[in-house]
C-alpha positions as CSV (number, residue, x, y, z in Angstrom):
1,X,0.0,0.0,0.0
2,X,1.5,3.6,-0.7
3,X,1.7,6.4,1.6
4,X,1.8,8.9,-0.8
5,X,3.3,11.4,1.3
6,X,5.3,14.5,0.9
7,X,6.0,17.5,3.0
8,X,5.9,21.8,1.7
9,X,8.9,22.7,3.2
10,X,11.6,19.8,2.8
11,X,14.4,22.3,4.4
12,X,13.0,21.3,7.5
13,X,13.9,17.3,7.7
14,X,17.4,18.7,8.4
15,X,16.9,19.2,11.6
16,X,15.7,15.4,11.9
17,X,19.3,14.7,14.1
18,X,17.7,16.1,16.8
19,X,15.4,13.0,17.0
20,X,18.7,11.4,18.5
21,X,18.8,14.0,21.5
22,X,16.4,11.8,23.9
23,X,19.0,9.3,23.5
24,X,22.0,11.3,24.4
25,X,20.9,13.0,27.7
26,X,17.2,13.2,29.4
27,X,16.1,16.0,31.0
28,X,15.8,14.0,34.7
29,X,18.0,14.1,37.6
30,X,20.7,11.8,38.1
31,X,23.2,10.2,40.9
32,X,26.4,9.3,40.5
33,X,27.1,6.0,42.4
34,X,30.5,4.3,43.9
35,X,29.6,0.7,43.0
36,X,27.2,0.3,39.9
37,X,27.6,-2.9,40.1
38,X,26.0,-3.1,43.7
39,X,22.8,-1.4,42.1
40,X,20.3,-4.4,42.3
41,X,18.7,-4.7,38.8
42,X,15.6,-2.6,37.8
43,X,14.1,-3.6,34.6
44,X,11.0,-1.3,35.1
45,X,13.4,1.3,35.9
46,X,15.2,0.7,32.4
47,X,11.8,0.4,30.2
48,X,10.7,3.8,31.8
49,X,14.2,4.9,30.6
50,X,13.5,4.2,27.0
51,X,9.9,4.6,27.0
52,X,10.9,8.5,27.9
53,X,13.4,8.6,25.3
54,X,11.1,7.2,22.7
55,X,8.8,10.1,24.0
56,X,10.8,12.6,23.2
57,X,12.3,11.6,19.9
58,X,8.3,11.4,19.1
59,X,8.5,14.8,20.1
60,X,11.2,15.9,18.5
61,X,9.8,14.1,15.0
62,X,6.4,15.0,15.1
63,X,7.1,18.7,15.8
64,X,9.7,18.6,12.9
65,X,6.9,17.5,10.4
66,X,4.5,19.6,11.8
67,X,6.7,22.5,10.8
68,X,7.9,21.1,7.1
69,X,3.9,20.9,6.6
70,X,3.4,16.8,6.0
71,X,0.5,16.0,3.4
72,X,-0.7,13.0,1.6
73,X,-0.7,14.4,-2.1
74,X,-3.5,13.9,-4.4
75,X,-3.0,11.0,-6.3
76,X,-5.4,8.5,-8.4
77,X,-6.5,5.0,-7.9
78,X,-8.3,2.7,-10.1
79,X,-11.9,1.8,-9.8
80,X,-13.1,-0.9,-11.7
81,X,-16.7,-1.2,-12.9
82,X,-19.2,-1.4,-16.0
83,X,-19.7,1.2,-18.1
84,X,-18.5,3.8,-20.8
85,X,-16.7,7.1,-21.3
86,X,-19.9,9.0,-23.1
87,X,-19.6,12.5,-24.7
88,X,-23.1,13.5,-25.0
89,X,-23.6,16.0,-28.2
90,X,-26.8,18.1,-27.9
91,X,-28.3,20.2,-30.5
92,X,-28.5,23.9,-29.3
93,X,-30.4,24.7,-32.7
94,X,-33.6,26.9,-32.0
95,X,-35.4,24.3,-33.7
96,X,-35.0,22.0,-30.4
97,X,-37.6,24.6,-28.7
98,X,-40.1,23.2,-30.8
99,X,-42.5,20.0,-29.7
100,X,-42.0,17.2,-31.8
101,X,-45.1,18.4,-33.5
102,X,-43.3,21.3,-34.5
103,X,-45.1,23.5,-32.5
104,X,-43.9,26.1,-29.8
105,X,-44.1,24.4,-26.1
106,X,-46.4,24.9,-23.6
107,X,-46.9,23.9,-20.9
108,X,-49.0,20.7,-21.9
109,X,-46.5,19.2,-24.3
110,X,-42.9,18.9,-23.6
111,X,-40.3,20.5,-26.6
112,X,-37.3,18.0,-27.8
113,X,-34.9,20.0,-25.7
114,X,-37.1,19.0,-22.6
115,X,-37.7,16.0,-23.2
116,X,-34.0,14.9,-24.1
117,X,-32.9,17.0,-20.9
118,X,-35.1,14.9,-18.8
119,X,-34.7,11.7,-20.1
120,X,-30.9,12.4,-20.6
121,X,-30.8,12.9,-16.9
122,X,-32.4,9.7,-16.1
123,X,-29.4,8.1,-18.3
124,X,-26.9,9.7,-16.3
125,X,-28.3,8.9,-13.0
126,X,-28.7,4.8,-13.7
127,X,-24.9,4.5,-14.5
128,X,-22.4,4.8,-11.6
129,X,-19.7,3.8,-13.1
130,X,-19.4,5.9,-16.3
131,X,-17.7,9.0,-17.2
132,X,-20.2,12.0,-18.6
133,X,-18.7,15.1,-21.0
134,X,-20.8,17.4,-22.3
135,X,-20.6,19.3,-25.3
136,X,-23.3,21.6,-27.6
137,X,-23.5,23.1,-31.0
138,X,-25.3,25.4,-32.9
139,X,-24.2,27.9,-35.4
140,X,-20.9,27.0,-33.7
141,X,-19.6,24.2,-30.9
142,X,-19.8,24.8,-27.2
143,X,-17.7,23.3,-24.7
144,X,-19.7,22.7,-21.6
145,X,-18.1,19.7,-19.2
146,X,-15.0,17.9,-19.5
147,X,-15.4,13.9,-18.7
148,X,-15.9,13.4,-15.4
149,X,-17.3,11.4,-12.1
150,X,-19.1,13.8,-10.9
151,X,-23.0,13.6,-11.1
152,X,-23.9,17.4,-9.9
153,X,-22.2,18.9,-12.2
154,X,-22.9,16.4,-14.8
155,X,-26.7,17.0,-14.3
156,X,-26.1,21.4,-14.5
157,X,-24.3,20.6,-17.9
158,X,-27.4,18.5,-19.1
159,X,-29.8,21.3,-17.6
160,X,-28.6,24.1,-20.3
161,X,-30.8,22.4,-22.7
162,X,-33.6,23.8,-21.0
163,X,-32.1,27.7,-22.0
164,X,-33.5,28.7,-25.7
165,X,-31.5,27.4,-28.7
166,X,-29.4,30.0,-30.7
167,X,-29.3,29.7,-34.7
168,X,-28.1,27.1,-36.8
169,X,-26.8,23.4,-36.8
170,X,-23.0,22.9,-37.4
171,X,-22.6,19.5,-36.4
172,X,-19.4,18.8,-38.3
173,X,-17.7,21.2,-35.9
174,X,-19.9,19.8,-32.6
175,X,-18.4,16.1,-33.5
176,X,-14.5,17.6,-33.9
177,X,-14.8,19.4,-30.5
178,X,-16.4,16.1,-29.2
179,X,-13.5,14.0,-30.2
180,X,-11.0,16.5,-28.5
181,X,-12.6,15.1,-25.1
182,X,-10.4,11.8,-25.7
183,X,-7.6,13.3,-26.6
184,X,-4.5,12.4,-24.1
185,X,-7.3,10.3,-22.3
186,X,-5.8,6.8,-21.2
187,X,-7.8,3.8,-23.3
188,X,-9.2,2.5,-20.1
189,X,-12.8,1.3,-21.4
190,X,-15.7,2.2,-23.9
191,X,-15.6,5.3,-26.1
192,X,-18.8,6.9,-27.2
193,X,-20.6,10.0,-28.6
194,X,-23.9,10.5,-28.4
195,X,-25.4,12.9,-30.8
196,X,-28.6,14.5,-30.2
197,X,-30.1,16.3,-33.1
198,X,-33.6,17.3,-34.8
199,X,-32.0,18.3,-37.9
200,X,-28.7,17.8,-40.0
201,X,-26.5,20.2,-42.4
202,X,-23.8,19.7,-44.6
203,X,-20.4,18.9,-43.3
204,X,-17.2,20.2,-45.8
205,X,-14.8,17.6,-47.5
206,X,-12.1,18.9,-44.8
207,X,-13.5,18.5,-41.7
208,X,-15.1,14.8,-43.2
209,X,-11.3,14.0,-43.7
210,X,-11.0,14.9,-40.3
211,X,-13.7,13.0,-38.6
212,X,-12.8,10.0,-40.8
213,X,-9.4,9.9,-39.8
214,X,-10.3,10.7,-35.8
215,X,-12.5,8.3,-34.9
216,X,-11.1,5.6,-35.5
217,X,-7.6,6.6,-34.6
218,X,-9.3,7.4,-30.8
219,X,-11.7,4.4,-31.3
220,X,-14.3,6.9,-30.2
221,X,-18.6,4.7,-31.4
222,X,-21.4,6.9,-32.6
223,X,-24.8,7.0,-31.2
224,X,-26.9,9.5,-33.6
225,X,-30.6,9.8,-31.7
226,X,-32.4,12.0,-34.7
227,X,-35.4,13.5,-33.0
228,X,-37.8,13.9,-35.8
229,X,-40.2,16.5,-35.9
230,X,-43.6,15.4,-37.9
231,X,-43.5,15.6,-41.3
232,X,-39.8,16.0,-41.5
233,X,-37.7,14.2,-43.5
234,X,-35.5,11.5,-41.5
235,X,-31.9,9.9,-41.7
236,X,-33.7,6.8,-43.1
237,X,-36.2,8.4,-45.7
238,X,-35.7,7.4,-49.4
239,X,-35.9,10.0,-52.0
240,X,-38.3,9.8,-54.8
241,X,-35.9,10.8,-57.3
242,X,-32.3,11.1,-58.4
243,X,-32.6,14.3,-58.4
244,X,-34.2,14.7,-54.5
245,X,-31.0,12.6,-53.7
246,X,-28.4,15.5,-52.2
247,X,-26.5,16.8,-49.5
248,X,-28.8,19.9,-49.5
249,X,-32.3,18.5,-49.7
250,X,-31.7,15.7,-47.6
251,X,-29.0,16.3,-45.5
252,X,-30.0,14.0,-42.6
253,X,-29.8,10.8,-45.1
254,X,-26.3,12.0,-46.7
255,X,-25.2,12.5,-43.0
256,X,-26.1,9.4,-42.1
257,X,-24.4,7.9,-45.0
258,X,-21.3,9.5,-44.3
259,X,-21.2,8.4,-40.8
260,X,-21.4,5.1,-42.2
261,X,-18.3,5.7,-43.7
262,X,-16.3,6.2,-40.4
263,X,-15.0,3.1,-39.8
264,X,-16.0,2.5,-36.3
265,X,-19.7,1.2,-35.1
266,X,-22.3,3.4,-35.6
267,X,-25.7,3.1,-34.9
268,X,-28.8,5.8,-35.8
269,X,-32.0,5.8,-34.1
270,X,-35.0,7.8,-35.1
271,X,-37.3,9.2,-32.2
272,X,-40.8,11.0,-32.9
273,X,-42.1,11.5,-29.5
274,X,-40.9,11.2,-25.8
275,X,-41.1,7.4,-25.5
276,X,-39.3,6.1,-29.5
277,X,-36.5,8.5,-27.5
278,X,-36.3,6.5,-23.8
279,X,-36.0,3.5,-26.4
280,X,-33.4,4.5,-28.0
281,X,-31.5,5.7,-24.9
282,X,-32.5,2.5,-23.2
283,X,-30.7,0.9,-26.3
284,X,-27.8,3.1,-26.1
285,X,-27.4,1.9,-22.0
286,X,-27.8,-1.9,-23.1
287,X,-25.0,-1.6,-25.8
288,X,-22.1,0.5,-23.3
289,X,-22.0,-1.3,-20.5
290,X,-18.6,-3.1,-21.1
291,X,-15.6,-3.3,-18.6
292,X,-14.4,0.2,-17.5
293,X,-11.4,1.1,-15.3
294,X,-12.0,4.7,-13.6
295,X,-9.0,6.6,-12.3
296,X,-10.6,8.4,-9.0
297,X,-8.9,11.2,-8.0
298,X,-7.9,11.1,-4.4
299,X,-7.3,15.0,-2.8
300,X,-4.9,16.0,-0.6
301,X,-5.3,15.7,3.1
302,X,-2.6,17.6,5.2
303,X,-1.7,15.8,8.5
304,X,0.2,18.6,10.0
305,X,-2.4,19.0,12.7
306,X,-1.6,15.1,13.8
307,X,1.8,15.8,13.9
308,X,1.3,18.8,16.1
309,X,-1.4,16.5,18.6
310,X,1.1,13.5,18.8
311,X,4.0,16.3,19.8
312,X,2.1,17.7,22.4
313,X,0.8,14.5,23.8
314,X,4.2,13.1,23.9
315,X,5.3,16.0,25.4
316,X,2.6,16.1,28.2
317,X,4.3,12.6,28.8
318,X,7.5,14.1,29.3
319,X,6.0,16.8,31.9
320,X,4.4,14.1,33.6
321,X,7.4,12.5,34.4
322,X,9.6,15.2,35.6
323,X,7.0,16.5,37.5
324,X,6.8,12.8,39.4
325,X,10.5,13.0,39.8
326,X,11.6,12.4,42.9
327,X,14.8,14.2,44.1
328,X,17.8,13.4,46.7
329,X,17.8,14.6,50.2
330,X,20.7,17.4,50.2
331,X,22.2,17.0,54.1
């Protein structure tokens, strides 16, 4: 087991010598005598002896650390569970304001953004072992929340969904700033993005390169959960003609296509009311749930004021003593 200790002011062990003091000479009064050999033997006599040098070397040791500040530094330890790192993508497009009727809420129907918040939240809370980031885009990408543990925060990040949505929807630069997340992350379980959209756009040939060559260099899966508003077209539609069949009539089936062509698993999953989208998120939960190995992030903890209580109880030890001393008669 490690200590993981360290102290703020190393300078300080210097003085750790003086531990050796106790040894040398203690602070109680002494008699010469002609015959030591005469003495008769006193072995409760000699334990005191050391007990009250240990005493003060405790003393001496304990004050020393005190003073030099002695911590246990943060440091990380695995924790081993089930589960996935998840990056969940959401669509900050004013569009997600709407119901999935593709009316304006009120306060009888939920809009996509409040029902994804909600159910999203449910997600999060059912799975203790995984890591949560956040990220958002609209007319540009948001960074929210980092990966992490921690469930409050986690929950806040979700809970911007229920601000109003801004102007466009640039996912091509939502899914690059999702992938950043992994960067310089340790491969220690499950890589996922879970995109959350009511609509698609075009994404240029450069940032495709990009997102081709990312994913599956940071073996990152795709979740794409398409909330479809009624009588919207759908990443699954067919066209009716050759003509119908592009980029900018039906971008949500030519971005499906494309993620297709990422080279890592993929899955889409179309959601026209509240409950097709707890499907698919119960779906999602069933599919990353593999072995995952959590670094937990222990913080510091100084122990200065221990070292200060174990000086001054050894101490009182000491004053105990001398004050019990008995001294010689002086004729």
């Amino acid at each position: 087991m490690t200590l993981n200790l360290g102290v703020s002011y190393p300078w300080v062990l210097l003085l750790l010598p003086l531990v050796a003091l106790p040894w040398l000479q203690m602070p109680l009064d002494s008699r010469d005598h002609s015959c030591v050999a005469a003495l008769p033997a006193d072995s409760l006599s000699r334990a005191l002896q050391i007990g009250l040098a240990v005493a003060g070397s405790a003393a001496i040791l304990a004050t020393l650390l005190g003073i030099a500040d002695l911590h246990r530094v943060e440091h990380s330890i695995p924790r081993v569970g089930t589960g996935a790192h998840l990056v969940l993508l959401l669509d900050r497009s004013k569009s997600m304001d709407n119901t999935f009727a593709g009316r304006r809420a009120d306060g009888d129907e939920e809009s996509k953004a409040e029902a994804a918040r909600r159910l999203l939240s449910e997600f999060m809370q059912k799975r203790e072992h995984d890591l949560f980031g956040v990220a958002a885009f609209s007319t540009t990408p948001l960074y929210v929340l980092p990966l992490t543990d921690r469930r409050q925060a986690t929950q806040a990040a979700i809970d911007t969904l229920a601000t109003p949505g801004l102007a466009y929807t640039n996912v091509g630069d939502g899914l690059s700033l999702a992938l950043s997340y992994y960067r310089d992350l340790p491969m220690t379980g499950s890589r996922a993005i879970v995109l959350v959209s009511d609509g698609a756009a075009t994404i240029d040939f450069r940032t495709q390169e990009k997102l081709r060559q990312y994913f599956p260099e940071l073996g990152v899966r795709l979740y794409w959960v398409f909330l479809r508003t009624s009588g919207d077209r759908g990443p699954f539609d067919e066209p009716e003609n050759e003509q119908e069949d592009t980029p900018e009539a039906m971008p949500e089936r030519h971005l499906h296509k494309f993620f297709q062509t990422l080279g890592v698993p993929y899955s889409a999953y179309e959601a026209e009311n509240p409950q097709a989208l707890e499907q698919a998120i119960l779906q999602i939960a069933r599919l990353e749930n593999e072995p995952l190995v959590i670094q937990e992030k222990v913080p510091r903890v100084n122990l200065a004021h221990l070292c200060y209580a174990l000086a001054l109880g050894a101490l009182l030890l000491l004053l105990s003593a001398k004050l019990m001393e008995v001294r010689a008669w002086q004729a």
